[in-house]
N, CA and C atoms as an extended XYZ file, in Angstrom:
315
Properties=species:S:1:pos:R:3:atomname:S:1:resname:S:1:resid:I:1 pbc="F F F"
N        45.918       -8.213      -40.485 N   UNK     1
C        46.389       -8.958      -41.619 CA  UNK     1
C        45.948       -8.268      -42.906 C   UNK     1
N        47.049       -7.793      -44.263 N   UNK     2
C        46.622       -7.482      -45.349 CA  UNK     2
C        46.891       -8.620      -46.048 C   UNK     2
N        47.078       -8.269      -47.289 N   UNK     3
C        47.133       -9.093      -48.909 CA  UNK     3
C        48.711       -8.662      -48.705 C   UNK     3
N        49.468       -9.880      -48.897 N   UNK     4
C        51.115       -9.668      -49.367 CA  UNK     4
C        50.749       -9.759      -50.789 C   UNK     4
N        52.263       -9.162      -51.368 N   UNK     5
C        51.783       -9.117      -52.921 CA  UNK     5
C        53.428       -9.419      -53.650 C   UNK     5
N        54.150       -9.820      -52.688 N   UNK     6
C        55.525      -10.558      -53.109 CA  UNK     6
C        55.563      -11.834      -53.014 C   UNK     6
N        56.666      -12.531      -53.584 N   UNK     7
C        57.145      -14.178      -53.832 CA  UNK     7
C        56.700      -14.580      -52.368 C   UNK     7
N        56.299      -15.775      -52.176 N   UNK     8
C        55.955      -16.519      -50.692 CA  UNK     8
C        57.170      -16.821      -50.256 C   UNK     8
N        58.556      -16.815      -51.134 N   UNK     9
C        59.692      -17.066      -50.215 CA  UNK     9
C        60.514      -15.768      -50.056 C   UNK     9
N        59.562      -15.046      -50.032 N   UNK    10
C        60.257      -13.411      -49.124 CA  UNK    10
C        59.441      -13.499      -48.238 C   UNK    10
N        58.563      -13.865      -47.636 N   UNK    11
C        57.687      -14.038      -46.152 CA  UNK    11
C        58.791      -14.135      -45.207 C   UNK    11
N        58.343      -13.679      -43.879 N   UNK    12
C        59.265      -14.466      -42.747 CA  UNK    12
C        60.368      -13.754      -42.692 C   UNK    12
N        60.584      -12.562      -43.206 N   UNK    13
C        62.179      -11.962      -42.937 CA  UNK    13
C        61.765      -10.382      -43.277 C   UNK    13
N        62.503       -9.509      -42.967 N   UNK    14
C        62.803       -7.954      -43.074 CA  UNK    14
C        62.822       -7.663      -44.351 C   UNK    14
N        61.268       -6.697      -44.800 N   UNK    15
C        61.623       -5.928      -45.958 CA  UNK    15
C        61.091       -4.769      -45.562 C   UNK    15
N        61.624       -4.289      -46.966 N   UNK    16
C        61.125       -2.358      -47.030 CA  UNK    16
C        60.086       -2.935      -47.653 C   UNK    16
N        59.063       -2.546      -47.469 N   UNK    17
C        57.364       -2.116      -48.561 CA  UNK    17
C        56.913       -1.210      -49.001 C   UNK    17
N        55.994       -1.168      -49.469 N   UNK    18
C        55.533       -0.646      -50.295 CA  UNK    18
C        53.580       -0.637      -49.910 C   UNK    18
N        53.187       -0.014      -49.253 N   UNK    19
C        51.178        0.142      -49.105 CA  UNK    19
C        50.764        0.557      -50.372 C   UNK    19
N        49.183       -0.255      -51.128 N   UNK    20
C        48.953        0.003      -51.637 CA  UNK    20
C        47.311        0.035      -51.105 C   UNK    20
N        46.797        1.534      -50.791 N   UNK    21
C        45.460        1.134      -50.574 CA  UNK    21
C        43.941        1.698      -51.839 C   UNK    21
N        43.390        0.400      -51.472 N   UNK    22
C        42.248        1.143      -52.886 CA  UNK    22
C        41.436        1.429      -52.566 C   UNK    22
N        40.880        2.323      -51.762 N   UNK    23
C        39.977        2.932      -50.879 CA  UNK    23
C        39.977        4.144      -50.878 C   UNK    23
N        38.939        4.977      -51.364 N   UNK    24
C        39.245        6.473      -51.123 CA  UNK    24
C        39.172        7.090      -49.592 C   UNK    24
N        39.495        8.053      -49.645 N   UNK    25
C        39.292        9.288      -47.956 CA  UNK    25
C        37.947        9.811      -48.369 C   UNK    25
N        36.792        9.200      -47.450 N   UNK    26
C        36.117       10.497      -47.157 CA  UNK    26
C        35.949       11.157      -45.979 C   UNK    26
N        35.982       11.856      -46.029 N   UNK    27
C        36.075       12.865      -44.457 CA  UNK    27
C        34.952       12.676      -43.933 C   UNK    27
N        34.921       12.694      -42.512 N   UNK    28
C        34.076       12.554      -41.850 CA  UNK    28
C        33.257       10.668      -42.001 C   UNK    28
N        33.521       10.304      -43.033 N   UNK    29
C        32.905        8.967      -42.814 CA  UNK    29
C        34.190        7.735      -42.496 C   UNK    29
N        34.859        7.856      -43.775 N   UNK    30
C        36.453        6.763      -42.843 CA  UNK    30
C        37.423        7.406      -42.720 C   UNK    30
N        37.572        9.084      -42.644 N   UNK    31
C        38.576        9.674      -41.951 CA  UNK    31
C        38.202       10.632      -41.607 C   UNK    31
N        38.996       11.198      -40.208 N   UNK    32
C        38.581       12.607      -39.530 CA  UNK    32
C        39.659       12.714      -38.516 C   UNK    32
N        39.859       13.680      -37.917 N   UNK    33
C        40.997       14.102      -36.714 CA  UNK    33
C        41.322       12.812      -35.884 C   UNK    33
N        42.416       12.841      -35.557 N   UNK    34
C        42.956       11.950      -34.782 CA  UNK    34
C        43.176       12.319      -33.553 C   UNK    34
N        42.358       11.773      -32.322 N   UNK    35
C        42.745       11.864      -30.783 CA  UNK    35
C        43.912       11.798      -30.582 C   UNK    35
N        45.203       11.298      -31.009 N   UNK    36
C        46.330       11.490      -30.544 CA  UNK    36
C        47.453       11.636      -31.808 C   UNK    36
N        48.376       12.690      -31.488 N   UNK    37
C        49.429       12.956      -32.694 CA  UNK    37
C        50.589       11.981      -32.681 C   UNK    37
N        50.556       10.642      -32.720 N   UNK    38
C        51.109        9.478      -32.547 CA  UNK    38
C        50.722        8.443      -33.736 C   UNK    38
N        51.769        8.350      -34.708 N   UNK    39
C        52.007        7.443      -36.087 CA  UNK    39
C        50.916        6.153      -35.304 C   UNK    39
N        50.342        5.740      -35.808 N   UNK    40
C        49.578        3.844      -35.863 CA  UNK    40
C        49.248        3.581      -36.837 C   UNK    40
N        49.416        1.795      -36.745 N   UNK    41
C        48.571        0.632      -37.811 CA  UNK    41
C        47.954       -0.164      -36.942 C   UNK    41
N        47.125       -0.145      -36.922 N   UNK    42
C        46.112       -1.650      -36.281 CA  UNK    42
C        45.122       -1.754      -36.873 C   UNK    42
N        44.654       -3.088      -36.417 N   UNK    43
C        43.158       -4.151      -36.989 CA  UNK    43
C        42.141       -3.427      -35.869 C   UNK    43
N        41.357       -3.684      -36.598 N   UNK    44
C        39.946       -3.422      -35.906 CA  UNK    44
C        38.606       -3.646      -36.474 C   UNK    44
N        38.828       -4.754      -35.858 N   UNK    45
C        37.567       -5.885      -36.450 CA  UNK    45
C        37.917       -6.174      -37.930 C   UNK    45
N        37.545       -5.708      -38.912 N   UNK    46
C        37.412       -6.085      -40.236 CA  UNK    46
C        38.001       -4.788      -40.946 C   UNK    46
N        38.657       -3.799      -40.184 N   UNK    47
C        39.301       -3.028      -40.843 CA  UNK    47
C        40.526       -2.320      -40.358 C   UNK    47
N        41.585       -1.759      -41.722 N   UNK    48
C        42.635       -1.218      -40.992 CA  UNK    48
C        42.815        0.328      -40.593 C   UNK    48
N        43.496        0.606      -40.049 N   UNK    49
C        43.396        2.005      -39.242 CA  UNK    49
C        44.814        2.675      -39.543 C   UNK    49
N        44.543        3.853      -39.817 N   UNK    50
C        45.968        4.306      -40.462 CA  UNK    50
C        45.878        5.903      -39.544 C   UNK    50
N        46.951        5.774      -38.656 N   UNK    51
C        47.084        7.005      -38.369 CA  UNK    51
C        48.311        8.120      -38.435 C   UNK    51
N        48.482        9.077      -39.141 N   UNK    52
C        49.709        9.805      -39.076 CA  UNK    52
C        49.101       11.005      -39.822 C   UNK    52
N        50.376       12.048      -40.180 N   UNK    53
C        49.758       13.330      -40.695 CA  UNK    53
C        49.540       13.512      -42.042 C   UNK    53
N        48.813       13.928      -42.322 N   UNK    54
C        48.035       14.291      -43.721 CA  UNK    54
C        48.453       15.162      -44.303 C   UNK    54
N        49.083       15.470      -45.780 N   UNK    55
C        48.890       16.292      -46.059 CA  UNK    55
C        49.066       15.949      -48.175 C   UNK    55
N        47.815       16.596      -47.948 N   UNK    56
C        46.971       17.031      -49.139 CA  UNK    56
C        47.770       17.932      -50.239 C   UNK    56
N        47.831       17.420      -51.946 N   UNK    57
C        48.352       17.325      -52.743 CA  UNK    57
C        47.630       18.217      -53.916 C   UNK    57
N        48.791       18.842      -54.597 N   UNK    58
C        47.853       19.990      -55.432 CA  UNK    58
C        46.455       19.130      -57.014 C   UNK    58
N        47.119       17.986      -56.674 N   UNK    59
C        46.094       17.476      -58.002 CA  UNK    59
C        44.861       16.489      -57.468 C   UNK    59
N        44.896       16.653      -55.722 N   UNK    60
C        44.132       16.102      -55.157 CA  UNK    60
C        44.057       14.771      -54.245 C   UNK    60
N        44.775       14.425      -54.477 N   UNK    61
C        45.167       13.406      -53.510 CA  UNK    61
C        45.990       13.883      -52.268 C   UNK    61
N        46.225       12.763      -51.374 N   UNK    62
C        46.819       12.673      -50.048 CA  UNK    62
C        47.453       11.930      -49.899 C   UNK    62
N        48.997       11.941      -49.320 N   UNK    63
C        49.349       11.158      -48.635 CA  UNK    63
C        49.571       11.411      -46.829 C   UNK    63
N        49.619       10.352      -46.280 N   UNK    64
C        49.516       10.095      -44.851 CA  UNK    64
C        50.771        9.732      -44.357 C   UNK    64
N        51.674       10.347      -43.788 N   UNK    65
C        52.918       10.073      -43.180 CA  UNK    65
C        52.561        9.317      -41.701 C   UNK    65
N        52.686        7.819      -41.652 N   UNK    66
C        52.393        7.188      -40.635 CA  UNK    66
C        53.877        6.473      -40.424 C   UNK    66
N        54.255        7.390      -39.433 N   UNK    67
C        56.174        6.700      -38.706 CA  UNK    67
C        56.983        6.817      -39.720 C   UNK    67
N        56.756        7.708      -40.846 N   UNK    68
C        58.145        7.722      -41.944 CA  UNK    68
C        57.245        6.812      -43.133 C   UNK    68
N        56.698        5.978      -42.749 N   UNK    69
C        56.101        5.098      -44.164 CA  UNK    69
C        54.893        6.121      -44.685 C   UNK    69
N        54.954        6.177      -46.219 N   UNK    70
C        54.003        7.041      -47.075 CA  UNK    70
C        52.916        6.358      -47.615 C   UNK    70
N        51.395        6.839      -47.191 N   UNK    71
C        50.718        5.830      -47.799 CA  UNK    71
C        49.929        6.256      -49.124 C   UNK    71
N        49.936        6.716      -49.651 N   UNK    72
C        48.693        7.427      -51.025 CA  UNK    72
C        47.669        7.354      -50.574 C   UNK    72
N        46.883        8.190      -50.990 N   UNK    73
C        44.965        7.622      -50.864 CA  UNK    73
C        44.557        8.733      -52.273 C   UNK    73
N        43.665        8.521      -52.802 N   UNK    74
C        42.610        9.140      -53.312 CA  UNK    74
C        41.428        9.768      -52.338 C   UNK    74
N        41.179       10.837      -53.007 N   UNK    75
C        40.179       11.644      -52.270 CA  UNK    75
C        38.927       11.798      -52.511 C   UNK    75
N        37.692       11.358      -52.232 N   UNK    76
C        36.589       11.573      -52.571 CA  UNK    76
C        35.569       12.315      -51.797 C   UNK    76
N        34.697       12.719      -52.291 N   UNK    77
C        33.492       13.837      -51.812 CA  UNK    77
C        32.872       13.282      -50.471 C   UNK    77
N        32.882       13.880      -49.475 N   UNK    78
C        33.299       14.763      -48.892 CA  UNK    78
C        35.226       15.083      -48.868 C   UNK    78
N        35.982       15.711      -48.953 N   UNK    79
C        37.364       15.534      -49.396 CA  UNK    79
C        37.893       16.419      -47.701 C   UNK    79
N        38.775       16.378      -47.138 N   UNK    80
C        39.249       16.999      -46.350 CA  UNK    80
C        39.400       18.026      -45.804 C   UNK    80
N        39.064       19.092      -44.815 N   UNK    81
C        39.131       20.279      -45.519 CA  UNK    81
C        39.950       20.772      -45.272 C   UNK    81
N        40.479       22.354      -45.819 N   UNK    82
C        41.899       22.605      -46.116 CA  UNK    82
C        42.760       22.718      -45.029 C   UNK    82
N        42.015       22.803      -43.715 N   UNK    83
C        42.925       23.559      -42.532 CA  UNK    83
C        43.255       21.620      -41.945 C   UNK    83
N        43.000       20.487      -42.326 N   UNK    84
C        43.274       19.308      -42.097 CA  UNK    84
C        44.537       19.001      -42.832 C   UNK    84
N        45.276       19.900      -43.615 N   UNK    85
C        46.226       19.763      -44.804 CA  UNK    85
C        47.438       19.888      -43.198 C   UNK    85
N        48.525       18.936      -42.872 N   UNK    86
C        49.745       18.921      -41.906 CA  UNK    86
C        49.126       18.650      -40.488 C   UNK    86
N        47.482       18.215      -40.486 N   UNK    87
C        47.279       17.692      -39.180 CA  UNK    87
C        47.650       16.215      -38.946 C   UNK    87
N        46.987       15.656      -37.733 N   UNK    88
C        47.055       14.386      -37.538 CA  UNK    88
C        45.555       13.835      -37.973 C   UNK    88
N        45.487       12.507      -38.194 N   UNK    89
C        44.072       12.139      -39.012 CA  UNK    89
C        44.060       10.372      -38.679 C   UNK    89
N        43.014       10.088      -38.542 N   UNK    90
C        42.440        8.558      -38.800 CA  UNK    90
C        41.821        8.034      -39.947 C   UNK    90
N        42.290        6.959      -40.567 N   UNK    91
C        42.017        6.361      -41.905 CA  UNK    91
C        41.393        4.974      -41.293 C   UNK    91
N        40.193        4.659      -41.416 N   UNK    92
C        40.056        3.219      -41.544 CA  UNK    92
C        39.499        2.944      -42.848 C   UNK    92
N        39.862        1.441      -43.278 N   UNK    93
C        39.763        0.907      -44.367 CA  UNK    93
C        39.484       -0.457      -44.694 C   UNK    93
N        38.600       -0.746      -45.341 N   UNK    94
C        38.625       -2.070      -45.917 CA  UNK    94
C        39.839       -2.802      -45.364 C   UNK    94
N        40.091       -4.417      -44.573 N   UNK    95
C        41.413       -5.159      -44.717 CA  UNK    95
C        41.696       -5.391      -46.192 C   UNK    95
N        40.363       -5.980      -46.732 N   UNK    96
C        40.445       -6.376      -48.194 CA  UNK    96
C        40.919       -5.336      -49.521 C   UNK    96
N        41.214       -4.132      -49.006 N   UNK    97
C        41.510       -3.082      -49.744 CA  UNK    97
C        42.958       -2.644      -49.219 C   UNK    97
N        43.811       -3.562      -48.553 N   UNK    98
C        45.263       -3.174      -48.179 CA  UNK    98
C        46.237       -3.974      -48.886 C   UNK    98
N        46.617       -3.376      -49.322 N   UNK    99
C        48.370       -4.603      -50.151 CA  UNK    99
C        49.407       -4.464      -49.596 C   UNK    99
N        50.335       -4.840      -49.147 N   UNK   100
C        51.921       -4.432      -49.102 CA  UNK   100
C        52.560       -5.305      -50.116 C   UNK   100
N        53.797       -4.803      -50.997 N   UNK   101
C        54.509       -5.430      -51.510 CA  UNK   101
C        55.714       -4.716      -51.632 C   UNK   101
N        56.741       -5.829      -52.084 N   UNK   102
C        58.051       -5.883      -51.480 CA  UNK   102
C        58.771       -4.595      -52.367 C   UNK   102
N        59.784       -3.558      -51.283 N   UNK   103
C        60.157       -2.497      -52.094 CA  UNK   103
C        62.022       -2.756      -51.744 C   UNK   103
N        62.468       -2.361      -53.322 N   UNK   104
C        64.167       -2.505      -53.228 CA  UNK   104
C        64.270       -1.078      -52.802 C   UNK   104
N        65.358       -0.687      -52.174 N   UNK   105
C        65.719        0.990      -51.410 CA  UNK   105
C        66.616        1.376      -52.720 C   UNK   105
């Protein structure tokens, strides 16, 4: 379960979204290689888990291609290192640090 961040009467039906997470990447502490090259989202315990491929942005940031959906992150010290730039990777995160809200195509 995240934070919805659209009208309560768009609940309950098919949208496109939008992830907004406020949590930075640090390597090796809530992200590092991923055991399997297979897109996921799941709960786990008190946090969410983001898995898909990484790849790292010239002004420093990342986004995470998990099944076609793009997620942003900010990067902080320890930061990724470069040969992790088009691998597969694990993100866990704060629940309380996940948003989705509603996106028009």
């Amino acid at each position: 379960m995240v934070l919805w961040r659209g009208a309560l009467d768009a609940t309950g039906r098919e949208q496109h979204v939008e992830w907004t997470v406020d949590e930075e990447i640090f390597w090796a502490r809530n992200a590092g290689p991923a055991a399997s090259a297979t897109p996921e989202l799941r709960e786990d315990g008190d946090r969410i888990v983001f898995r898909g491929r990484l790849s790292l942005t010239e002004d420093g940031a990342a986004v995470l291609d998990v099944g076609g959906a793009l997620v942003l992150f900010d990067v902080a010290e320890p930061s990724p290192p470069d040969d992790a730039d088009g691998s597969w990777i694990e993100v866990q995160v704060g629940r309380e640090s996940v948003s989705v809200w509603p996106s028009e195509l």
